[in-house]
N, C-alpha and C positions, 0 to 999 in steps of 0.2 A: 805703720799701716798707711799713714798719710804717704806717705814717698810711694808705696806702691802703688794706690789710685793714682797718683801723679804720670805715673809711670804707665799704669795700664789705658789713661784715660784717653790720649790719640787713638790708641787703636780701638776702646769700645765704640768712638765717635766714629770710625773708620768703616766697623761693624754695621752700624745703625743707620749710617749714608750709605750703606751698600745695600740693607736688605732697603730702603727705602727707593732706591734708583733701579731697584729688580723687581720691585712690587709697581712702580708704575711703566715697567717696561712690559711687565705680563700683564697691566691690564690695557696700555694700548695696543698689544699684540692680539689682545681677545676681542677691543672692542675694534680693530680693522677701520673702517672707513664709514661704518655706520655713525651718526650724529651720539654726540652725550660731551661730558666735561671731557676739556682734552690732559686735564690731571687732576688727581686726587688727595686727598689729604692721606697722609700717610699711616697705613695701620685701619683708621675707623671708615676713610673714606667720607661718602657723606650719608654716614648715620646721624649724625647733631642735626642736621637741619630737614631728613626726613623726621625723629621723631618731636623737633621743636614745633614743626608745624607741615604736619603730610600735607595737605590741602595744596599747598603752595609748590612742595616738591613734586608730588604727582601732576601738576598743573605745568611746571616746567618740563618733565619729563613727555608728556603728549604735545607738548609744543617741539621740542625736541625731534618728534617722531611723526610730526604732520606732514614731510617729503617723501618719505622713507618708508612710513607706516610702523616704526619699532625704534626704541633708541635704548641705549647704553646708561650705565651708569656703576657704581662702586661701595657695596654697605660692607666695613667690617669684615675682609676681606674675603668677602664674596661679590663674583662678576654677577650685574644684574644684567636682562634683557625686558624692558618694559613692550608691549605691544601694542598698537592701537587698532589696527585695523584689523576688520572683522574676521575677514578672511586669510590671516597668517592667526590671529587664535581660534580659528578652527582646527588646522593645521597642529596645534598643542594640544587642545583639548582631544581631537581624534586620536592620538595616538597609533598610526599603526600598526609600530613594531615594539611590543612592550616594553621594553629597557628604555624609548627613546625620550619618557617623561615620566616622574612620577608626582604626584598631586599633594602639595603639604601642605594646604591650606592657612600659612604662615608661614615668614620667610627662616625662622627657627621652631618651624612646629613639632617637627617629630620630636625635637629634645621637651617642647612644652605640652603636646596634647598627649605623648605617649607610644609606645607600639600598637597596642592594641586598638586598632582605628580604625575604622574602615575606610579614610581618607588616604591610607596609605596602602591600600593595598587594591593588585592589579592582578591580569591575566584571569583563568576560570577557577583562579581561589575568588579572588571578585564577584567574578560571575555567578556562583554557587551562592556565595553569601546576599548578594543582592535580591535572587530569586528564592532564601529564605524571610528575607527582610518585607519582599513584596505583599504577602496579609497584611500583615501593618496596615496597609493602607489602600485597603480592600475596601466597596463600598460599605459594608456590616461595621469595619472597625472605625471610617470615617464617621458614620451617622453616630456612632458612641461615640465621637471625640466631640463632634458640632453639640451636643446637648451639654456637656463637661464648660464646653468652652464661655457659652453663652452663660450661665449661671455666673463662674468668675468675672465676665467681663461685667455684666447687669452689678456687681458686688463691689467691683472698684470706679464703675462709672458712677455710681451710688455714693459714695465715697469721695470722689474727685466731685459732685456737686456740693455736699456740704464743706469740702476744704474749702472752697470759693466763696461761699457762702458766710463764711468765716474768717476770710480773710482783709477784710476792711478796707475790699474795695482795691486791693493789688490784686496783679495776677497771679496765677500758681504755675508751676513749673512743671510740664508734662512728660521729660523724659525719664527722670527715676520712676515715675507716678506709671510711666507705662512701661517700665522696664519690669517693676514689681509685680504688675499685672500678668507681665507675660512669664516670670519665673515661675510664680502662683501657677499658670494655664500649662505651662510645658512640663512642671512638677507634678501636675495633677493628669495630666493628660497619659504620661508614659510612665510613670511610677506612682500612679493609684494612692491606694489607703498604706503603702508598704512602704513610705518616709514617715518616723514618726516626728513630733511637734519638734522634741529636741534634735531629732537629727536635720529637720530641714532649717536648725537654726543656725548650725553648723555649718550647713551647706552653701546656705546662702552668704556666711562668710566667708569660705573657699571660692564660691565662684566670684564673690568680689575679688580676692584677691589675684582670681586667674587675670580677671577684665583690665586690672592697672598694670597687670607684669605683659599681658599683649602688647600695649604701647610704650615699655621701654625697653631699653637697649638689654641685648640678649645675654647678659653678666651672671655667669650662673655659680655665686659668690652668695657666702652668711650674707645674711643683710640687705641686700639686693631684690626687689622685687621680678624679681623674673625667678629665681631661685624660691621665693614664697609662691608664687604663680604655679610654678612646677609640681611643688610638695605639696601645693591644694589639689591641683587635677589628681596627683596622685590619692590622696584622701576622698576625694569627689568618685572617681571608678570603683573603690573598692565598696564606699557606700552604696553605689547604682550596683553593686556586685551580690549586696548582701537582698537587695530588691531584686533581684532576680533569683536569686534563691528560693530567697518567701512566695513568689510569684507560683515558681514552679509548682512547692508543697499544697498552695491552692487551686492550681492547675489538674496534678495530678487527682483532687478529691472533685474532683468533678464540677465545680463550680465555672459560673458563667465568665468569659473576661471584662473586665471593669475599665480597661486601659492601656495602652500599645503593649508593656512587657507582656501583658496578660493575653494576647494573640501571638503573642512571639514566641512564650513559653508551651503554648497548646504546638505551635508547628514543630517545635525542636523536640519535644514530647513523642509528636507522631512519627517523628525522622528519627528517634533513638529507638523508639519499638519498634518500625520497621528491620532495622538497623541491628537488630538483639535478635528477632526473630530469622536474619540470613544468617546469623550467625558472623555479622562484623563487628568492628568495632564501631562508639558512636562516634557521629557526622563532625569533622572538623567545624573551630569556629563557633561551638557550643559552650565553652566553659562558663563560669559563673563572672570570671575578670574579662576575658574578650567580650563580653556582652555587655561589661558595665563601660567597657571603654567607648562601643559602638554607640549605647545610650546617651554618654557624653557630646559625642559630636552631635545626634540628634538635638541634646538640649542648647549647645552653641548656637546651632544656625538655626533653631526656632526663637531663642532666647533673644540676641542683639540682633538679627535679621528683621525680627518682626515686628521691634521694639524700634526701629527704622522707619519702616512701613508704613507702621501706624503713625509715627507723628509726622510724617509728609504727607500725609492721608489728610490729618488736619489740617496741616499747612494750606497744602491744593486746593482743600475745600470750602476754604477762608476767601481766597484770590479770586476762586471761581464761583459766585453767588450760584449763576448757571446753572453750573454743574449738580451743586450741592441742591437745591429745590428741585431738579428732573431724578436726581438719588430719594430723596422724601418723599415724592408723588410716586414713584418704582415703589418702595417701600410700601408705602398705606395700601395702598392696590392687592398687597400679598398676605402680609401681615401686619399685627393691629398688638401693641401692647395689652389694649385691656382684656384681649381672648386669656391672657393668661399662661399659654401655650408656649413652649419653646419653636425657635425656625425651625420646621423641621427640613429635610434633606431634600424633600422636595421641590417646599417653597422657596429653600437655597439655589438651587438651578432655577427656578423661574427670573431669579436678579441677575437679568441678563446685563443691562445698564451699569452696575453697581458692580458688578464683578467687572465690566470694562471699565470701572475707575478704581479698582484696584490693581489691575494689569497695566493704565496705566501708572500709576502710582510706583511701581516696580521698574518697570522700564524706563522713566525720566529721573528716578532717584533709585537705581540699583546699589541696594544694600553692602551686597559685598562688591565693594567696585572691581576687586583683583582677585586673582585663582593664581594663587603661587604653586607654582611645578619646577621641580630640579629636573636636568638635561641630564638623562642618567648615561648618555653616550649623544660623541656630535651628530647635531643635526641640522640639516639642508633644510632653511629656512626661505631661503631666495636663490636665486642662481646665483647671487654675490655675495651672498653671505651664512657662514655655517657656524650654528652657537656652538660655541665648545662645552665640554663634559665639565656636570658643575656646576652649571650657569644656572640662578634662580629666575626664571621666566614669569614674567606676571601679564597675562595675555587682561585686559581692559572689558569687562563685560559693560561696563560706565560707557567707555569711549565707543563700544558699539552701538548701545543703546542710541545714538545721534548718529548715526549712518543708515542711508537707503531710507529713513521712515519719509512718509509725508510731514514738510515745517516741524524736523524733529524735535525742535527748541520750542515748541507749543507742547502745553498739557492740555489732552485733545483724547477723550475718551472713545469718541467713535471710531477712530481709531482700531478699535477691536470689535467692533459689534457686526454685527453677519453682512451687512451691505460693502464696506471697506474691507475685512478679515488682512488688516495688517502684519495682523504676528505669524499668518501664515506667507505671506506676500515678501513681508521680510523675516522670513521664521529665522535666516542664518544670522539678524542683527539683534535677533531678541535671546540672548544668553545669560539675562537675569540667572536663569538658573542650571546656566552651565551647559556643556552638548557631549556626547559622547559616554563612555563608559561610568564617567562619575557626573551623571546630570542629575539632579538633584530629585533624589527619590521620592520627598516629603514635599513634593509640590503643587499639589492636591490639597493636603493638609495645611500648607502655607496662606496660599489664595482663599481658601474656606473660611481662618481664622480670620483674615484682612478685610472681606466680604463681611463677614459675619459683625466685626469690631465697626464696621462702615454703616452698615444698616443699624445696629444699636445704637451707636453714639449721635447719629443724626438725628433717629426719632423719640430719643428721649432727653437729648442735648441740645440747649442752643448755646452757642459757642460766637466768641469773637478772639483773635490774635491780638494780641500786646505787640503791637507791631514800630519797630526801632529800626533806624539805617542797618541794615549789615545782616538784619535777623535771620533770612532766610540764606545765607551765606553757608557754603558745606562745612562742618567740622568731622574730626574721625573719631570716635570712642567706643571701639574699634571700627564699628557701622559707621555709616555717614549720618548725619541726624543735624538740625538746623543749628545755625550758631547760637540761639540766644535759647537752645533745650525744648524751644516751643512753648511759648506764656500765651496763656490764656485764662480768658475770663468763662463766667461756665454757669450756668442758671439750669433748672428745670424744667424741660418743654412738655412733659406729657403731664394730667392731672395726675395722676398717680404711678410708681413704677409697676410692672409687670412681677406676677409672682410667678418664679420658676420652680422654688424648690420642691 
């Protein structure tokens, strides 16, 4: 046996320098003359040092691409196309000829979020689904979601004073603290009374386990968290599947909705009786797992987006005394903890100021910095250069965010308020939440919660940052969210809290 490895072992070595000399000749064949590494490691390329520390490789990568506006690079043998300027990812996100992008919001997402997704699907199967999606987030089912919302957040901001308070004088650590809050808010907001105690205990160990297989390498192997990641989403849909069931059965008896499924199920209800009544079949896109898959992406981008949001929310509002005292005077002017009364939907759009510091809050610290899209046929990107088919494109909603604004590098509220109207001035640099066929539906719903979480915590919180060299430095988990998790200190500002329930 030994004499035959002997004997086979020039030529495997023969083998492994050949694919290794054909793999870096197709990828400087694809990446042409545009900037990135001029070779690659062979085989993973550079997956080790995007997921030892993204921060730093997306930071080289828009260095990369600050001539050019896009530059190259190589994970695991996929050709990447990173992009910075605004205007070539319009260009991806427009899409105008269907095949020439598809949307997988991770650079191994279909294998991890599923088929059933509405992130992957395009053309007027999209378009149908999106304009069944749209009550969702109708003003009737928002005004139910802002009263849901407030109650949770009054309950962990409740909660987050007496940690502090107990804590002997350290700080506490706000991004699990608001991450919990916001699983709580997204759980209760889209699936109602219809998780039971054990199953949401469950669940929230599946979606831990999605959150740590997102940030590593895509080994889809026993034992490997990307592989537990997988078999949680899968667990994770088929539960949101069994809530959509139940939903339905309370749907159908006539009862009011309590929560996104619960308007979702009244529309698919009236589009199957129409539907029975022509005498067709019911409406694609209806089953009880396609919906549990669509609910999932829902809870993703409310869950780690918001959980974002919210603690640069704090952060900003720390830096900026300013800001945060003309947010408290907005506030007291509208509503008053001690009325008792929830915000109601009204008083919500009155916080003209406070929704401009949450818009900008989104725009200087965009959540999802990247919209990963496969090149599903080449495309004519520049007059010099065409992505080839394949190619996972990550158009920069981050690196737009700093183009066109006025002193983009300021966190600068007015910014959006009716005198300046920036986000319409530079509407094409503001893609926090994406353009085109997949811009983000729930963005209404997004700003309300941020708004809503900004006027709570200021007037019934006084707050200071634990502030350290480095602290406000980006990290990824998956979001971008401050290096040091956001420490703060946390006292009681109002005499008493407001009762909502």
């Amino acid at each position: 046996m030994e004499s035959i490895w002997l004997t086979l072992a020039p030529y495997l070595f023969s083998l492994v320098l050949l694919l290794v000399l054909l793999e870096q000749i197709f990828y400087l064949k694809k990446k042409s003359s545009i900037p990135g590494p001029s070779m690659v490691f062979p085989f993973i390329g550079n997956a080790i040092s995007l997921v030892r520390n993204p921060t730093r490789f997306w930071e080289l990568q828009s260095a990369m691409a600050d001539s050019t506006g896009f530059s190259a690079n190589y994970i695991i043998g996929k050709f990447i196309v990173f992009i910075r300027s605004s205007d070539l990812s319009h260009k991806v996100f427009a899409n105008v000829r269907p095949d020439a992008f598809h949307l997988v919001g991770h650079p191994f997402g279909k294998k991890l979020f599923g088929e059933h997704n509405l992130i992957y699907m395009f053309g007027q199967d999209h378009k149908d689904l999106r304009r069944r999606i749209a009550p969702n987030f109708n003003p009737k089912a928002l005004s139910t979601y802002t009263s849901i919302q407030q109650k949770i957040i009054l309950k962990h901001l409740v909660h987050w004073q007496r940690l502090s308070s107990k804590s002997a004088g350290e700080p506490i650590n706000l991004r699990f603290l608001c991450r919990d809050m916001n699983l709580e808010t997204s759980q209760t907001v889209f699936v109602g009374p219809y998780l039971t105690a054990e199953s949401k205990e469950s669940f929230n160990y599946d979606y831990n386990l999605f959150n740590v297989g997102v940030m590593n390498l895509p080994i889809d192997l026993p034992g490997f968290a990307f592989r537990e990641a997988r078999l949680g989403v899968k667990r994770l849909v088929e539960t949101l599947a069994l809530c959509a069931e139940e939903s339905k059965k309370k749907m159908k008896e006539g009862h009011d909705p309590t929560c996104l499924i619960d308007f979702w199920m009244q529309e698919v209800l009236r589009e199957e009786a129409e539907a029975a009544a022509e005498g067709k079949a019911p409406p694609p896109h209806t089953s009880s797992i396609e919906i549990g898959g669509h609910i999932f992406d829902f809870l993703f981008a409310a869950q780690d987006a918001s959980t974002s949001s919210l603690l640069w929310a704090v952060a900003f509002l720390d830096t900026h005394p300013e800001v945060l005292a003309k947010v408290r005077r907005e506030v007291a002017a509208i509503w008053s903890p001690e009325s008792n009364t929830p915000i109601s939907s009204e008083q919500l759009r009155e916080m003209k100021y406070t929704e401009a510091v949450a818009r900008e809050v989104v725009r200087i610290r965009a959540p999802a910095t990247l919209v990963p899209h496969v090149a599903g046929e080449e495309f004519k990107l520049t007059e010099t250069y065409t992505i080839p088919k394949g190619a996972i494109v990550f158009p920069s909603v981050y690196e737009s965010s700093f183009q066109g604004f006025v002193e983009p590098d300021q966190f600068d509220p007015d910014r959006f308020m009716e005198e300046r109207q920036e986000d319409r001035v530079y509407k094409k640099n503001f893609l926090v939440f994406g353009a085109g066929a997949h811009q983000c539906v729930g963005q209404r719903y997004a700003i309300n919660h941020l708004v809503l979480f900004i006027a709570m915590f200021t007037s019934l919180i006084d707050f200071k940052r634990h502030r350290t060299d480095g602290c406000d430095e980006i990290i990824y988990v998956p979001t971008i969210c401050p290096k040091d998790d956001c420490k703060v200190y946390l006292s009681r500002r109002c005499t008493q809290y407001p009762n909502l329930s």
